[in-house]
C-alpha angles and dihedrals in degrees: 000000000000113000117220101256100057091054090057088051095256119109117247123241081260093054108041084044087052086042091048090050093044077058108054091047097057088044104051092025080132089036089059080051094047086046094060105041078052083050092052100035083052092054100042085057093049105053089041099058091038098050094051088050084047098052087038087054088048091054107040079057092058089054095040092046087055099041100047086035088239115180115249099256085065094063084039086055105054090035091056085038086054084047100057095039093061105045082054087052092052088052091049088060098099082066086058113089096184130093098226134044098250136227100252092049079051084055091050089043085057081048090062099042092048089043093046092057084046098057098036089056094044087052111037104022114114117239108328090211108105098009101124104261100325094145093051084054095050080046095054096041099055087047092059099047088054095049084053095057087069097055095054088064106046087045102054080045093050091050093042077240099132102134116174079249092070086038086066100023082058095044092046092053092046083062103037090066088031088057096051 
C-alpha cells in the first residue's frame, strides 16, 4: 500500500522517520558498540562490588547472630532482604548513565546490608529484654547507617557520579530503615 505523500514525490512522516533511523545507524554504528562495552563494564562492576557486599553482609550476620544468641531464621531474613535489594538495584541499572558502579552506590549497597540486619532483627528477634545489649547494637547500627547517608551523597558529588539511579537506590534505602 502506497501512502499519499510518496506518490506526490514527498516522503511521507513514516518514511522520513525510517530515513532518519537508517541515518543514525549508519552513523553511530561504533558508538552501539561503545554503548554496550559501557553496559558490561557497568554490569561486571556491579556484580563485583555487589557480591563481595553481599559475602561481607553474610558474614557480619553470622557475627551478629553468635554474639546476640539470634535464632537462625534472623540471619535467613536479612540475607533473603539483601537478596532481593540487590537484584532491584540490578534492574534499576538502565537508570544508571556511568560505566562503573560507582563508590557512593557501593556506600548505599553497605546501607542495605546494614538495614537489612536491622530490620530483620527488629522484626524477628525474640524478646530484646535481657539480650546483651541487643537494643545498643540496633542503636548503633541505625546510627551508622544514617551517618552513612551523608557520605553517598558527598561522594557521587565528589566524583561528579549522581545518576537518577543513586538518586532512588539512596531514597529506597532512607525509607527501608525509616519504615522499620
Amino acid at each position: 500500500m502506497r501512502s499519499r505523500s510518496s506518490t506526490t514525490g514527498n516522503p511521507g512522516p513514516f518514511q522520513q522517520k525510517r530515513g532518519a533511523i537508517r541515518q543514525r545507524r549508519g552513523q553511530n554504528g561504533a558508538a552501539a558498540s561503545v554503548d554496550r562495552a559501557a553496559a558490561s563494564d557497568l554490569l561486571a562492576s556491579t556484580f563485583l562490588t555487589l557480591v563481595a557486599i553481599f559475602i561481607a553482609a553474610i558474614t557480619g550476620y553470622g557475627i551478629a547472630a553468635r554474639i546476640f544468641r539470634l535464632e537462625p531464621q534472623v540471619s535467613l531474613a536479612a540475607t533473603l532482604m539483601l537478596a532481593g535489594i540487590f537484584a532491584l538495584a540490578v534492574s534499576g541499572l538502565h537508570a544508571h548513565p556511568h560505566r562503573r558502579f560507582g563508590a557512593a552506590n557501593s556506600v548505599t549497597a553497605c546501607r542495605a546490608a546494614l538495614n537489612s540486619l536491622f530490620a530483620a532483627i527488629v522484626l524477628l528477634a525474640g524478646s530484646m529484654n535481657g539480650s546483651g545489649g541487643l537494643g545498643w547494637f540496633l542503636v548503633g547500627l541505625s546510627l551508622f547507617s544514617l551517618a552513612l547517608d551523608g557520605v553517598d551523597g558527598w561522594l557521587a558529588r565528589r566524583f561528579a557520579q549522581q545518576s537518577a539511579f543513586g538518586a532512588r537506590f539512596d531514597m529506597e534505602m532512607d525509607a527501608f530503615l525509616i519504615d522499620r
